[in-house]
N, C-alpha and C positions, 0 to 999 in steps of 0.2 A: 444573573446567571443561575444556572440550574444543574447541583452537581447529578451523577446518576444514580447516587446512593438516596435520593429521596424518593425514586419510583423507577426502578426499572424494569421488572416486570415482565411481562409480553411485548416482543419485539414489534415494533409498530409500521405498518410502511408512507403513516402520514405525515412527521417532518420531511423524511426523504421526498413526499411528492409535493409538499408546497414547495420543497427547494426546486424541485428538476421540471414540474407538470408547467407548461408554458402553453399549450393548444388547447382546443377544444375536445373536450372528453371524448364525441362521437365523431373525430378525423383522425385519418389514418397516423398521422404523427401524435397528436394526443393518447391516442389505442396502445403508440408504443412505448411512448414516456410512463402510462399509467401500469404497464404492465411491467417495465424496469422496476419501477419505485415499487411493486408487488415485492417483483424479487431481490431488488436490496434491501427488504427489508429482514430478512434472515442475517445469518454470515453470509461475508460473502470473502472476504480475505484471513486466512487461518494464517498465512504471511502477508508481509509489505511487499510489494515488485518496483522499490525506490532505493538505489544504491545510496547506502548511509554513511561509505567512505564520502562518495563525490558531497554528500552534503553540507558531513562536517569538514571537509578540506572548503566548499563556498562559502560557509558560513563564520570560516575562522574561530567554530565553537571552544569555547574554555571556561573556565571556572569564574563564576560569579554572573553568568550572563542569564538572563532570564528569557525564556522561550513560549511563544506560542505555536503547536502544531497539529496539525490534524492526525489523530491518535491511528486511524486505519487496525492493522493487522498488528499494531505495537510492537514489532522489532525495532523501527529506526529508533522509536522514543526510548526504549531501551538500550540503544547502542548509544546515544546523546549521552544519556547518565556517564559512559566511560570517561568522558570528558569534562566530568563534574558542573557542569550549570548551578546554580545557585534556583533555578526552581525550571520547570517546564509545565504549564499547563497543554495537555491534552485536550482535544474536543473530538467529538464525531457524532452527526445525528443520528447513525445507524446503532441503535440500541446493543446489540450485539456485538458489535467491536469492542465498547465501552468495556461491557460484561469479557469479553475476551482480554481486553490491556488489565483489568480488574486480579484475573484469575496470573496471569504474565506475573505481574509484578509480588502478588503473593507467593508464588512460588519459588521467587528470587528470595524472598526473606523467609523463608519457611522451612528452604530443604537445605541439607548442612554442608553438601560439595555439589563442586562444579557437575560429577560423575553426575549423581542424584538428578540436577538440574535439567543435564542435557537427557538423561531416560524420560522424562516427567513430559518437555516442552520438546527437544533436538528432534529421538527417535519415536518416543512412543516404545507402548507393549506391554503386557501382560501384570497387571499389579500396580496399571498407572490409578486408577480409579479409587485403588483402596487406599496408596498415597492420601491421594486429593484428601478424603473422609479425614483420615490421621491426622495429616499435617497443616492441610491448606485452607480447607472449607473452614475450622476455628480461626481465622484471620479474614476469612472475609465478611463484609456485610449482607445480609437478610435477601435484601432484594438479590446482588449476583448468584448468592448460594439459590436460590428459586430459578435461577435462569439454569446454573448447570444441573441441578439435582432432579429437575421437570424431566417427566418422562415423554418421549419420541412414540412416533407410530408404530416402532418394532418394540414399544415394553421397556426399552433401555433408558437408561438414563444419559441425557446430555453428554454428561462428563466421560460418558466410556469409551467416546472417539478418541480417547489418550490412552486408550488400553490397546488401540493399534497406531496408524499411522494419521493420525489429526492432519494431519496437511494436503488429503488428500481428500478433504471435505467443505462444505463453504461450495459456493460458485464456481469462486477460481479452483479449486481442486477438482470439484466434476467438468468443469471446463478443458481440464488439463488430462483427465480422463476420456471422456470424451475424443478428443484429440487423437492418443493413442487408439482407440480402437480405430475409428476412419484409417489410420494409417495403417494398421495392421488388417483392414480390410482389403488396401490397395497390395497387402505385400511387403507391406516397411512395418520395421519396428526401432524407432525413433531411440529405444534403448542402446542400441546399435553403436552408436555416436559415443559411448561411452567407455567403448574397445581403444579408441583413439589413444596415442601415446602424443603426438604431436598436435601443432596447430595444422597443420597442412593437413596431416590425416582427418580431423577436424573437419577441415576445406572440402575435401575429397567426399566423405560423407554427405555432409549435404547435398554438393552438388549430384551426388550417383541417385541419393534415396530423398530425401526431405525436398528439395526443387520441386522434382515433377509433379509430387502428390500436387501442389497449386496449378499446376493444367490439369487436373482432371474436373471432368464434367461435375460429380456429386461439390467435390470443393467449393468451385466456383459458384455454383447455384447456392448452397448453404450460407458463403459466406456474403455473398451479395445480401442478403436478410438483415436489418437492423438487429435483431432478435439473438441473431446467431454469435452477438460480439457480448451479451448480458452479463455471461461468464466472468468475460475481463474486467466488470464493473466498467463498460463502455456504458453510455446510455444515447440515446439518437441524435441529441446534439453535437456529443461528441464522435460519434460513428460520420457524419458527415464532415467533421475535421480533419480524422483522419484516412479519410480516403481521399480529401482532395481533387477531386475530378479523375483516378485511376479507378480498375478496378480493389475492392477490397482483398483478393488472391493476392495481386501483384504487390499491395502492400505487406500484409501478412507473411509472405514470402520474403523480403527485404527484411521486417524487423527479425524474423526466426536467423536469416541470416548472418546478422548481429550477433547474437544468442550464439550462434552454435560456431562461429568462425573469429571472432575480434579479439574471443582471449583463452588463453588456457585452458582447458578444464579444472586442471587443479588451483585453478583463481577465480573460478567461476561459477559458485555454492546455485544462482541460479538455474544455470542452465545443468544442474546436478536437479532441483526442480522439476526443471521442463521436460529432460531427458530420463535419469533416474526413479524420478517421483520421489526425492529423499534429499534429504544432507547425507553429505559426508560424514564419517567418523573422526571425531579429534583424530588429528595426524593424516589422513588419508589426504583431505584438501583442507584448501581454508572456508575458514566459517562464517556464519554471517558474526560478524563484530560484536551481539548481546551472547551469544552463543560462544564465544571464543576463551579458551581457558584464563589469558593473558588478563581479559576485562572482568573476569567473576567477580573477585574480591570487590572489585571499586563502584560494578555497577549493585550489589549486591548491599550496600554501604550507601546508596544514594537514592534507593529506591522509594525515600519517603516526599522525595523533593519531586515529586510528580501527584498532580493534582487532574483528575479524571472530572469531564462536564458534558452532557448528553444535550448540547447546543452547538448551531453555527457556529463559525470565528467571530462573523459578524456581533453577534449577541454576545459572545462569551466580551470581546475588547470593549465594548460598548459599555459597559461595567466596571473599566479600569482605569486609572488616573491618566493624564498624559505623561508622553516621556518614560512609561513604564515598562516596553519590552524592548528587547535587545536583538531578538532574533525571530523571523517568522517562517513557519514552514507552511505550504497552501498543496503539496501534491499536484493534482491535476485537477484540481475543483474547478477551478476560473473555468473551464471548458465547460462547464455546466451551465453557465450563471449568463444575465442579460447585461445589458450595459448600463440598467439602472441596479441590478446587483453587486457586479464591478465596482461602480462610484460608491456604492453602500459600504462595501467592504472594504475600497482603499482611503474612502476619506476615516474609518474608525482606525485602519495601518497605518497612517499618515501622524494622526492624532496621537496615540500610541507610541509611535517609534522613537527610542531616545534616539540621541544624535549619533551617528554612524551605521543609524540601525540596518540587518540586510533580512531581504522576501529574498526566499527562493519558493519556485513551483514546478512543474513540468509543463508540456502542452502535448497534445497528441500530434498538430501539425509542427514544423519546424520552427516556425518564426514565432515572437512572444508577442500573445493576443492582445496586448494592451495600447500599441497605439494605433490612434483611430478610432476606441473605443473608449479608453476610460477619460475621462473629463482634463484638459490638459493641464487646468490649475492643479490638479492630483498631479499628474504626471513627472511636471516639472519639478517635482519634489525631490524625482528618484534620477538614480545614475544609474544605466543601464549597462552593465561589464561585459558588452558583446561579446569579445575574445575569450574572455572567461568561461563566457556561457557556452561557445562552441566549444571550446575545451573539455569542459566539463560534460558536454554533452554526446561527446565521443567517449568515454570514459566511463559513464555509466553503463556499469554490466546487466543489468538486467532487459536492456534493449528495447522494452517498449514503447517507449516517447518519442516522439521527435525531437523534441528540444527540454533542453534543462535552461533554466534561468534562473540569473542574479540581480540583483536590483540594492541598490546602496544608499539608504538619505543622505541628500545633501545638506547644506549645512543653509542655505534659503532660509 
């Protein structure tokens, strides 16, 4: 295994493309695999879009359990610590995530209140950057300090997207930008939604302003585009899972529906995201769980029991004794991967998993991609919690999967 404190450096877009690049360079699907694995290779998530309540409620997360999960935007892995694990290895090939869960976690042991915390990571603004210098950058190592103190094409340095609103940058933040304006072209301003006192007013919203934007002509054309989902860290594998034989509007439409109609606002820090382009403020609504004043102390207190590695899961488990981990987390990767990836991945989970051990991941389509696909001696290993999974799957606020899944070793 390969942690990222021994070369992180310039963010790269070639593990990302040996992971994702399956066609031929010069076809039209190769063209857009190679041009995803371009742009994941920046940021691309300045947050996680994986509800970390439904996690640790499938994962029955607690104290002493040891974790493998894909680090992404490092909120969830920060909200895991609330619940004291005895260790959680991180991985993500995207260089920059890493560099991002790196800068996360210093910051938790660096700044002396929760207030401090939540200006620094929550809001953002004005004196985040000179913090960093002060407090943060003396904790961290050589390589991540090079990643944020590198100067940008406007002069600035890295770190100063924390002197405004950092969440509003990465992919998914110009994606989410993006968004907004198409909509305030049409007329709507999606901020709108957040006048709402009720779920019904909620309801009402959408259906008057946010619906139709998905019949209009520009919409539909755009989002028909593989290209056009890059944002969501879709890549074209995945883009044909979740369209499913529909159009991409008519889905698009459905999960915003989710979002903007299934739950409160004031329970629903995402679609404060999607809608506000913000968190809330302590007390206004609820927060995401690493954010929240309740879990400061405990995750602040745990923050050493996390170990950062710029590898697959595959490679990182492949490394590790049997019977070693307790809990696996995979996000939406499997949608990525072939079905000689699959068996690559779940025979080192297999190996791996002490006894009771649980995988959870997401899928973009609704149904969990694994059987049919991965090898059935793998298979037969796990216990599939379909009820569970539906449950869970309704449940998660951030609304853009199709499906959440649980998977439980047996005792075979």
């Amino acid at each position: 295994m390969t942690d990222l404190s021994a070369g992180l450096g310039r963010p790269s877009a070639r593990p990302v493309a040996r992971a994702m690049c399956r066609s031929r360079a010069l076809s039209r699907t190769g063209l857009s695999e190679r041009l995803f694995a371009l742009a994941f290779s920046g940021l691309v998530y300045p947050q996680i879009w994986e509800d970390p309540e439904v996690d640790m409620e499938a994962m029955a997360l607690g104290p002493g359990h040891r974790v493998v999960a894909i680090a992404s935007g490092g909120c969830n892995v920060l909200a895991y610590l609330a619940r004291s694990p005895a260790r959680i290895d991180a991985v993500d090939l995207n260089a920059a995530h890493v560099a991002l869960n790196r800068l996360k976690l210093a910051a938790f042991a660096a700044l002396p209140s929760h207030a401090a915390l939540f200006r620094f990571l929550g809001e953002g603004g004005p004196g985040n950057s000179a913090t960093y210098d002060r407090m943060i950058a003396p904790r961290l190592d050589a390589a991540t300090r090079r990643h944020f103190e590198a100067r940008r094409w406007t002069g600035r340095r890295r770190i100063a997207a924390f002197d405004g609103n950092f969440h509003r940058t990465g992919l998914l933040g110009l994606f989410i930008g993006l968004g907004h304006r198409v909509a305030r072209l049409h007329g709507v301003d999606p901020a709108g939604i957040m006048q709402a006192r009720t779920p019904r007013e909620q309801r009402r919203f959408f259906d008057e302003h946010l619906a139709p934007l998905f019949d209009r002509p520009l919409v539909r054309w755009a989002t028909g585009r593989r290209a056009s989902l890059f944002g969501l860290g879709i890549p074209p594998a995945q883009y044909d899972a979740l369209r499913g034989g529909r159009s991409m509007a008519a889905v698009l439409s459905a999960r915003l529906e989710k979002l903007a109609c299934h739950f409160p606002l004031s329970h629903n820090y995402f679609a404060w995201q999607a809608f506000a382009r913000r968190y809330p403020k302590p007390g206004e609504a609820a927060l995401p769980p690493y954010l929240a004043p309740e879990n400061h102390a405990t995750i602040r207190a745990n923050v050493g029991r996390v170990a950062l590695h710029n590898v697959s899961v595959t490679e990182l488990l492949a490394g590790k004794p049997a019977a070693s981990v307790d809990r696996f987390v995979l996000l939406d990767a499997q949608d990525w991967m072939t079905d000689a990836q699959l068996d690559a991945l779940w025979r080192e989970i297999t190996r791996t998993a002490a006894p009771g051990a649980h995988v959870i991941f997401r899928t973009a389509a609704a149904p969990s991609l694994l059987p049919g696909r991965l090898d059935p001696a793998l298979l037969d290993r796990w216990r599939y919690e379909a009820a569970r999974s539906r449950a869970l799957t309704a449940r998660d606020r951030s609304a853009i999967y199709g499906g959440f899944h649980l998977y439980v070793k047996t005792g075979a």
